[in-house]
PQR file with spaces between the fields and no chain letter, atoms N, CA, C, O and H, PARSE charges and radii, in Angstrom:
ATOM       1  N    UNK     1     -51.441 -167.989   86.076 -0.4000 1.5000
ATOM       2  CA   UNK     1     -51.322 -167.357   87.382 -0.0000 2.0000
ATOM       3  C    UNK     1     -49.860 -167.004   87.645  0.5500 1.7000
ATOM       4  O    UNK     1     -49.014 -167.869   87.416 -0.5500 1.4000
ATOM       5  N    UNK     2     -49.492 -165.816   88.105 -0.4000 1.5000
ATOM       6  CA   UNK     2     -48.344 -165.716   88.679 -0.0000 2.0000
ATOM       7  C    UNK     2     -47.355 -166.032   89.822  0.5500 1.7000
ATOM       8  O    UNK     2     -47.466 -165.480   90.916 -0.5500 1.4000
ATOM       9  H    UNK     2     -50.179 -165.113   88.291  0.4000 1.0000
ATOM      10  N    UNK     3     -46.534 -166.793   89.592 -0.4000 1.5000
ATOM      11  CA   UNK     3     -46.297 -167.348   90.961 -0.0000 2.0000
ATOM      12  C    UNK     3     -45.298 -165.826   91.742  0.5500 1.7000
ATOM      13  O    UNK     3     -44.842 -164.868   91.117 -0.5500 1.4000
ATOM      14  H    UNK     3     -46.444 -167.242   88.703  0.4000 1.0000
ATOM      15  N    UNK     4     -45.245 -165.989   92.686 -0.4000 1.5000
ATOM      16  CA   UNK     4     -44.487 -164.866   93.935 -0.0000 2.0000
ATOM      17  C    UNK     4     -43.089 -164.280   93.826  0.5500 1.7000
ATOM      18  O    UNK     4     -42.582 -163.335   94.430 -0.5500 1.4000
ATOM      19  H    UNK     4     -45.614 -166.767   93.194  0.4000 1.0000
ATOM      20  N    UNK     5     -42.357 -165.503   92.428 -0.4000 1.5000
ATOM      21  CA   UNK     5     -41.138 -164.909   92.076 -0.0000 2.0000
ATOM      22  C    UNK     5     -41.158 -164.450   90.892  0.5500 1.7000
ATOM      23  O    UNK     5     -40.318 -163.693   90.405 -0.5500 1.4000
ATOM      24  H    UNK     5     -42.769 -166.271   91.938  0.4000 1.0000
ATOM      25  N    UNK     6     -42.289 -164.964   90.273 -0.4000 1.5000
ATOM      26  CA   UNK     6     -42.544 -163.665   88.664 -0.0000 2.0000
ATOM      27  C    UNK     6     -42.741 -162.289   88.939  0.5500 1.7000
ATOM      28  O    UNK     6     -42.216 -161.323   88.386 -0.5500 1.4000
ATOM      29  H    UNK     6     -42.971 -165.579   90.668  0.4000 1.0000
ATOM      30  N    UNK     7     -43.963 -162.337   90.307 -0.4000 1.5000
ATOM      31  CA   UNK     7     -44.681 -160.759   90.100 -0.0000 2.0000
ATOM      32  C    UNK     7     -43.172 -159.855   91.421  0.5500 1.7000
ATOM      33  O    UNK     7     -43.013 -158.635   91.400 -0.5500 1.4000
ATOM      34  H    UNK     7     -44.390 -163.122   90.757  0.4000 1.0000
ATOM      35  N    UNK     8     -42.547 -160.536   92.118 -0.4000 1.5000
ATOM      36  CA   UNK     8     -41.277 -159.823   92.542 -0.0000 2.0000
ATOM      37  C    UNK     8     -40.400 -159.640   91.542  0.5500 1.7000
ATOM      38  O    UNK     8     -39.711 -158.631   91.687 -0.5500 1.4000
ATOM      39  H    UNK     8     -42.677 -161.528   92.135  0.4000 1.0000
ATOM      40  N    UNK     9     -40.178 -160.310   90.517 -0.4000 1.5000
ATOM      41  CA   UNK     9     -39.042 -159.992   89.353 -0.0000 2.0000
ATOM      42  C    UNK     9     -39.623 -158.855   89.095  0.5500 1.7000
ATOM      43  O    UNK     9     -39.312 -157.756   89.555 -0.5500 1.4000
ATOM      44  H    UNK     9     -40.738 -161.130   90.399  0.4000 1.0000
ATOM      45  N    UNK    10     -40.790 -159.197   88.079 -0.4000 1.5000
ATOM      46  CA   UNK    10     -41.415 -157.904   87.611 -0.0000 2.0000
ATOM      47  C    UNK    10     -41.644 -156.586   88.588  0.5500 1.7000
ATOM      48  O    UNK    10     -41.321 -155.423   88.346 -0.5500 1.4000
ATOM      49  H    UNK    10     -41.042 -160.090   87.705  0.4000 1.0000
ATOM      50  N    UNK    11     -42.014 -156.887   89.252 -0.4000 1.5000
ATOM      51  CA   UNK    11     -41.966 -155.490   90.577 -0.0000 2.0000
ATOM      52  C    UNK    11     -40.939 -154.452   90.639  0.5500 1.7000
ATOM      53  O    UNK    11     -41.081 -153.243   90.450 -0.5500 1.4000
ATOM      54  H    UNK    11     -42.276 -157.831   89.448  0.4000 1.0000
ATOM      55  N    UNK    12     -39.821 -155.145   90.949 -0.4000 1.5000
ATOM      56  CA   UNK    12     -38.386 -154.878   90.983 -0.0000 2.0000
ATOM      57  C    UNK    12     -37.936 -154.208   89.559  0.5500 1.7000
ATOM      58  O    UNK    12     -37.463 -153.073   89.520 -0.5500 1.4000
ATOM      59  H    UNK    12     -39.706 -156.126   91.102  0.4000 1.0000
ATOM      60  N    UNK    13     -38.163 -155.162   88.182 -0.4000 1.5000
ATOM      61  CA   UNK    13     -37.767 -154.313   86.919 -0.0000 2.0000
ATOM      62  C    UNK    13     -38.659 -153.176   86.926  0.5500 1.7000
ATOM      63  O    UNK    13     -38.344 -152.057   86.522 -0.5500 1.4000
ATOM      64  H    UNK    13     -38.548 -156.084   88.214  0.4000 1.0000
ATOM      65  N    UNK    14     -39.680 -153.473   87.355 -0.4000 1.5000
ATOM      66  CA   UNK    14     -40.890 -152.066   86.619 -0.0000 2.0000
ATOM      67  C    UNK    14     -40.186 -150.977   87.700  0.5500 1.7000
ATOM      68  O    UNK    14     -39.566 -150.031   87.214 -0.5500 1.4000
ATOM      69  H    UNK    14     -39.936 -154.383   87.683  0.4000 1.0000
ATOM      70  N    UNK    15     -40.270 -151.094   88.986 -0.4000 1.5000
ATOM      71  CA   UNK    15     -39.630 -150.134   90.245 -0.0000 2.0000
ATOM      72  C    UNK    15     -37.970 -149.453   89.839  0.5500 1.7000
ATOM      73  O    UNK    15     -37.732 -148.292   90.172 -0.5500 1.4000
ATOM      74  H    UNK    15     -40.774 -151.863   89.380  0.4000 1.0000
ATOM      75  N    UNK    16     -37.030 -150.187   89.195 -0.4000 1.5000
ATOM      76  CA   UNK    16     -36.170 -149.945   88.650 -0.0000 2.0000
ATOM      77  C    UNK    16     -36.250 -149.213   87.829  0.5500 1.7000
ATOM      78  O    UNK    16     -35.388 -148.342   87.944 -0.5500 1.4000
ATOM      79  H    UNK    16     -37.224 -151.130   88.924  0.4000 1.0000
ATOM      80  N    UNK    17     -36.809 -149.102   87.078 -0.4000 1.5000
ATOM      81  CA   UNK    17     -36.816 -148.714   85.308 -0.0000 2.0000
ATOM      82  C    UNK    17     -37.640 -147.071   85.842  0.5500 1.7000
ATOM      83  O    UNK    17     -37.447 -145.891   85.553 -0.5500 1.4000
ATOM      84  H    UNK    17     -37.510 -149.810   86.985  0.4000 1.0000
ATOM      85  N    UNK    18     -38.500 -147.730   86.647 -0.4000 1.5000
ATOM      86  CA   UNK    18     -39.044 -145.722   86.881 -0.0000 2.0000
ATOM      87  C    UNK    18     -37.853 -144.957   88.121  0.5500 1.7000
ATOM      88  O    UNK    18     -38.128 -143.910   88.708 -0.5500 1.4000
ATOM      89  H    UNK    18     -38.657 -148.689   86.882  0.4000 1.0000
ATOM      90  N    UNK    19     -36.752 -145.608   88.301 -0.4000 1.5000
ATOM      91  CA   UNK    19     -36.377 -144.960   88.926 -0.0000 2.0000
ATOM      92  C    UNK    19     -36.623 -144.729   90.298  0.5500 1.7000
ATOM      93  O    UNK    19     -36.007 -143.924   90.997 -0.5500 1.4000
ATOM      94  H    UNK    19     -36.529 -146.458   87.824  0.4000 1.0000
ATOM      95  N    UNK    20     -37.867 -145.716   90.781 -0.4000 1.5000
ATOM      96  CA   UNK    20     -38.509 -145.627   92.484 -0.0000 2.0000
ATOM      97  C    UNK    20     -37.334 -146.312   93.038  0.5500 1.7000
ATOM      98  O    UNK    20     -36.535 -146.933   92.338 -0.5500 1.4000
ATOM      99  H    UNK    20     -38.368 -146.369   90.213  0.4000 1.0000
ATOM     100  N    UNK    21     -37.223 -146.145   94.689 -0.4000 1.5000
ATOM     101  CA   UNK    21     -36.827 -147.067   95.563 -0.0000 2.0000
ATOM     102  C    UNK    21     -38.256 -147.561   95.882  0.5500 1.7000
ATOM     103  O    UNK    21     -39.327 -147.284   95.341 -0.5500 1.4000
ATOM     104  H    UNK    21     -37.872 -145.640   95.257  0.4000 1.0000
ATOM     105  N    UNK    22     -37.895 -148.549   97.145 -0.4000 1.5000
ATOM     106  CA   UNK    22     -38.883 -148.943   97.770 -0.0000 2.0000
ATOM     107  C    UNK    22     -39.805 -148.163   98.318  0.5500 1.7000
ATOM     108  O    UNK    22     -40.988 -148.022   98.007 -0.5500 1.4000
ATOM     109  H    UNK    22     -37.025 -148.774   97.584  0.4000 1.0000
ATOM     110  N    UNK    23     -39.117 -147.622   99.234 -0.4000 1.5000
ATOM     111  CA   UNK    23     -39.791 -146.485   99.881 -0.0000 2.0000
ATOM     112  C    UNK    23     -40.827 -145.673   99.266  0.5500 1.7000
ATOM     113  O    UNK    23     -41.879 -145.237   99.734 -0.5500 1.4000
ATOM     114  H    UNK    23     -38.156 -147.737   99.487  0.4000 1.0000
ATOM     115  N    UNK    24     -40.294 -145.564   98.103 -0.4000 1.5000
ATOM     116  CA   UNK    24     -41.551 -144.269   97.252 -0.0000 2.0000
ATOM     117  C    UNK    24     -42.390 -144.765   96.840  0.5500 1.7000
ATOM     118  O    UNK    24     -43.478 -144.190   96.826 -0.5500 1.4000
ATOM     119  H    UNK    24     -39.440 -145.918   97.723  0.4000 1.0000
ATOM     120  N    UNK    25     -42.173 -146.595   96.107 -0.4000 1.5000
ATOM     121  CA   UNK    25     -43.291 -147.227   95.577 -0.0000 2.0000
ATOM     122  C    UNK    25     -43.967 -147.357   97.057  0.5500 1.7000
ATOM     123  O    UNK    25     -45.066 -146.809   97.142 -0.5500 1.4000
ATOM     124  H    UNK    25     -41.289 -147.062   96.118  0.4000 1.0000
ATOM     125  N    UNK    26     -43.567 -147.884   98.028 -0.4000 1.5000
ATOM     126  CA   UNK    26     -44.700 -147.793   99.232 -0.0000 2.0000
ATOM     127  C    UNK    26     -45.109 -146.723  100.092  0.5500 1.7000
ATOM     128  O    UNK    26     -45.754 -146.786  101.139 -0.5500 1.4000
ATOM     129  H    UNK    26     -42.674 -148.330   97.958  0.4000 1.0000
ATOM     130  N    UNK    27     -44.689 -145.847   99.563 -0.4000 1.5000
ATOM     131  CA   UNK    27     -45.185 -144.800  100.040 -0.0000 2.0000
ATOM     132  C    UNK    27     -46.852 -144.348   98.947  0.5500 1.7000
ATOM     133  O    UNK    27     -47.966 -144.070   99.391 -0.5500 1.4000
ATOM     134  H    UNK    27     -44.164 -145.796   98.713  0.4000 1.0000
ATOM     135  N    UNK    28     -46.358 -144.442   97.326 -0.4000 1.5000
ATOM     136  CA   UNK    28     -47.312 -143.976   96.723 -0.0000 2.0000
ATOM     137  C    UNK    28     -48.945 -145.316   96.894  0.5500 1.7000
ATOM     138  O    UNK    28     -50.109 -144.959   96.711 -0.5500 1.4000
ATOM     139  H    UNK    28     -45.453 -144.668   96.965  0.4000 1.0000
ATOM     140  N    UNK    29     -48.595 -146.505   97.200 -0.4000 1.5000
ATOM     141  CA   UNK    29     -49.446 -147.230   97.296 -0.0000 2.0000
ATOM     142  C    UNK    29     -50.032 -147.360   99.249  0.5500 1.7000
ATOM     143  O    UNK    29     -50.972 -147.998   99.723 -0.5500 1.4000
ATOM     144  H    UNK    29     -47.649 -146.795   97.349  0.4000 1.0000
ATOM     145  N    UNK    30     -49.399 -146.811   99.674 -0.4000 1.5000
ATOM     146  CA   UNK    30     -49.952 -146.962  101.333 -0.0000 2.0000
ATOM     147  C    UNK    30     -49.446 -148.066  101.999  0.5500 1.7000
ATOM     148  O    UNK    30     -50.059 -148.513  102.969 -0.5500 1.4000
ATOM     149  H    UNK    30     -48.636 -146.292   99.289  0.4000 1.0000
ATOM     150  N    UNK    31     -48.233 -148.655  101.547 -0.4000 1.5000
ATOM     151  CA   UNK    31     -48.160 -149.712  102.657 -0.0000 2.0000
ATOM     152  C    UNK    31     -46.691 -149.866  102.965  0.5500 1.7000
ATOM     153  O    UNK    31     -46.022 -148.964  102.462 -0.5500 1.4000
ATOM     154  H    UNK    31     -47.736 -148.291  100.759  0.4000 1.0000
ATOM     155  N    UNK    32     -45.953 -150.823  103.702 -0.4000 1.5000
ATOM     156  CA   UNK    32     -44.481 -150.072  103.868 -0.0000 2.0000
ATOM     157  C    UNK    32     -43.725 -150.684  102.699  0.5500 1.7000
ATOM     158  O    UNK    32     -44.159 -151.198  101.668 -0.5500 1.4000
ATOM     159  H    UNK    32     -46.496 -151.556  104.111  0.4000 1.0000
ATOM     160  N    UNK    33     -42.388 -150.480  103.160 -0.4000 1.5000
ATOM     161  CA   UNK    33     -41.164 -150.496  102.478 -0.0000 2.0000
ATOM     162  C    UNK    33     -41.001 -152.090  102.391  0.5500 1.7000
ATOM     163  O    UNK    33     -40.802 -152.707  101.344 -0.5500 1.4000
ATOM     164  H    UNK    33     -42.035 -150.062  103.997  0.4000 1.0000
ATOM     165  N    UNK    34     -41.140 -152.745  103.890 -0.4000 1.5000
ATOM     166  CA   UNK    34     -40.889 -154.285  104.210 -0.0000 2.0000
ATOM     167  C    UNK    34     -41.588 -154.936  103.393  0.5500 1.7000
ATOM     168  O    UNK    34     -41.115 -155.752  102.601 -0.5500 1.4000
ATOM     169  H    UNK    34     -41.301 -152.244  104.740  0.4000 1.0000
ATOM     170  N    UNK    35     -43.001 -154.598  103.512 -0.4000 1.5000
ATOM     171  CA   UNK    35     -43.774 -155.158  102.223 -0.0000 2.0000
ATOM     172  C    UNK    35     -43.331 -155.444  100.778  0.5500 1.7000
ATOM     173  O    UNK    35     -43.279 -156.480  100.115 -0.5500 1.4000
ATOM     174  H    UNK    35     -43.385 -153.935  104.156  0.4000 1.0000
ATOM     175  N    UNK    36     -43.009 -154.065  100.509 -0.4000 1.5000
ATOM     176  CA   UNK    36     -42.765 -154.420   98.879 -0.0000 2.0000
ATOM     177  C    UNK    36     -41.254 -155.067   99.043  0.5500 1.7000
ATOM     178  O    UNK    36     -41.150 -156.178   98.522 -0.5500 1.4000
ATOM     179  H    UNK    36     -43.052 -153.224  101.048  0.4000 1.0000
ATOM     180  N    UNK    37     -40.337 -154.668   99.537 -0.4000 1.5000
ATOM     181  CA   UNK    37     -39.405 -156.103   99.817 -0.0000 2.0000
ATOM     182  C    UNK    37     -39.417 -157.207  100.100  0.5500 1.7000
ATOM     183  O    UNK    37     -38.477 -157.958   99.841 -0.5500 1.4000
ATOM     184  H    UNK    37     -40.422 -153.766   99.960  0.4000 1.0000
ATOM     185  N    UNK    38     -40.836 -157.690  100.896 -0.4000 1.5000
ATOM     186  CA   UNK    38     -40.833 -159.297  100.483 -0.0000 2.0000
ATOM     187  C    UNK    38     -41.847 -159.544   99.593  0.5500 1.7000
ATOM     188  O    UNK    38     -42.220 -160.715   99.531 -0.5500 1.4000
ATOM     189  H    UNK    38     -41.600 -157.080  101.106  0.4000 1.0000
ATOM     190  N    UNK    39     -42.463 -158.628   98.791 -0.4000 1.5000
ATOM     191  CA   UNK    39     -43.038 -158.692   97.049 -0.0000 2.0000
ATOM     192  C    UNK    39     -41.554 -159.137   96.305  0.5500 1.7000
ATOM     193  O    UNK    39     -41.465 -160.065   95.500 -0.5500 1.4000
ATOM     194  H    UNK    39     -42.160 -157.677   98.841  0.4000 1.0000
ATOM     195  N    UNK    40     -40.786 -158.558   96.604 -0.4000 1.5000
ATOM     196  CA   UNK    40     -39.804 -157.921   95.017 -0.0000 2.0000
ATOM     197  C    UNK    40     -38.780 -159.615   95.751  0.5500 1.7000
ATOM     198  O    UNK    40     -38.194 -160.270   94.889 -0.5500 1.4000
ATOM     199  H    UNK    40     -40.858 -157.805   97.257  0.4000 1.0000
ATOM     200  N    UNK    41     -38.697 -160.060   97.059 -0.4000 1.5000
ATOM     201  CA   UNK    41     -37.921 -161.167   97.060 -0.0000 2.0000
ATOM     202  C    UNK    41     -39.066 -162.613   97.081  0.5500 1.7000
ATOM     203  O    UNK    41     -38.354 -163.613   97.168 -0.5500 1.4000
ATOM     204  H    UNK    41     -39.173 -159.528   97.759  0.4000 1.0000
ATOM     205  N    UNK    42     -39.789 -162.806   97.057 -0.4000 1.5000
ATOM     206  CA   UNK    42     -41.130 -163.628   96.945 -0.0000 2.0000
ATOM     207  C    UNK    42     -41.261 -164.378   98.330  0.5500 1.7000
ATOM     208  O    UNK    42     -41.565 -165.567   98.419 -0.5500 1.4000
ATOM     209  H    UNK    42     -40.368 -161.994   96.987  0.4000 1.0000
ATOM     210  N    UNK    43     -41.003 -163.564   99.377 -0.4000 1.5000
ATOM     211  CA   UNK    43     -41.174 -164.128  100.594 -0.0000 2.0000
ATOM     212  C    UNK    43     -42.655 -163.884  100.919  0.5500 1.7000
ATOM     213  O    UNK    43     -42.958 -164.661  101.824 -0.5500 1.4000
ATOM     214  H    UNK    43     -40.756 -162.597   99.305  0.4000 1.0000
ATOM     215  N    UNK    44     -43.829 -163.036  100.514 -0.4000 1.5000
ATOM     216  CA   UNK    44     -45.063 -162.556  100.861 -0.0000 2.0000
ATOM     217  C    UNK    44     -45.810 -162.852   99.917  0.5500 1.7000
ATOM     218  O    UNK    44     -45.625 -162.506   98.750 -0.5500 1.4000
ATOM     219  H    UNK    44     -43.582 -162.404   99.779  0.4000 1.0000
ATOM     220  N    UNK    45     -46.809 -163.582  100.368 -0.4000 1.5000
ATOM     221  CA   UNK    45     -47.695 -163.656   99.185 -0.0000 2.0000
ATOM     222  C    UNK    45     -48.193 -162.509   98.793  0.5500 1.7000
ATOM     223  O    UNK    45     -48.044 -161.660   99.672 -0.5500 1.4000
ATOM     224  H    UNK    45     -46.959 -163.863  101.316  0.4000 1.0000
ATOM     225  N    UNK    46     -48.885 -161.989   97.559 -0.4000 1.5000
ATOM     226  CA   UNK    46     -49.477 -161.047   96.874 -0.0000 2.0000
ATOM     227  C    UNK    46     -51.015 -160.980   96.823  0.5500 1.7000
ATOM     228  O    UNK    46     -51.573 -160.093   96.178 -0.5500 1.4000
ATOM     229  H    UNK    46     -49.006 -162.678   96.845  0.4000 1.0000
């Protein structure tokens, strides 16, 4: 199982590497920006 600071590491490298900010990854999935910032810092569960 992944704990909340693996799948934010990974979030963050994969979001990096394509070149997204936040904004665009939550924009292309429907939900906000705040969200995937407390994905990518493991403050939110998943």
């Amino acid at each position: 199982m992944l704990d909340t600071k693996t799948f934010g590491d990974k979030l963050k490298n994969h979001r990096k590497n394509l070149n997204m900010t936040q904004e665009q990854v939550a924009e292309k999935i429907g939900i906000s920006a705040q969200a995937v910032s407390k994905w990518e810092n493991g403050v939110s569960q998943t």
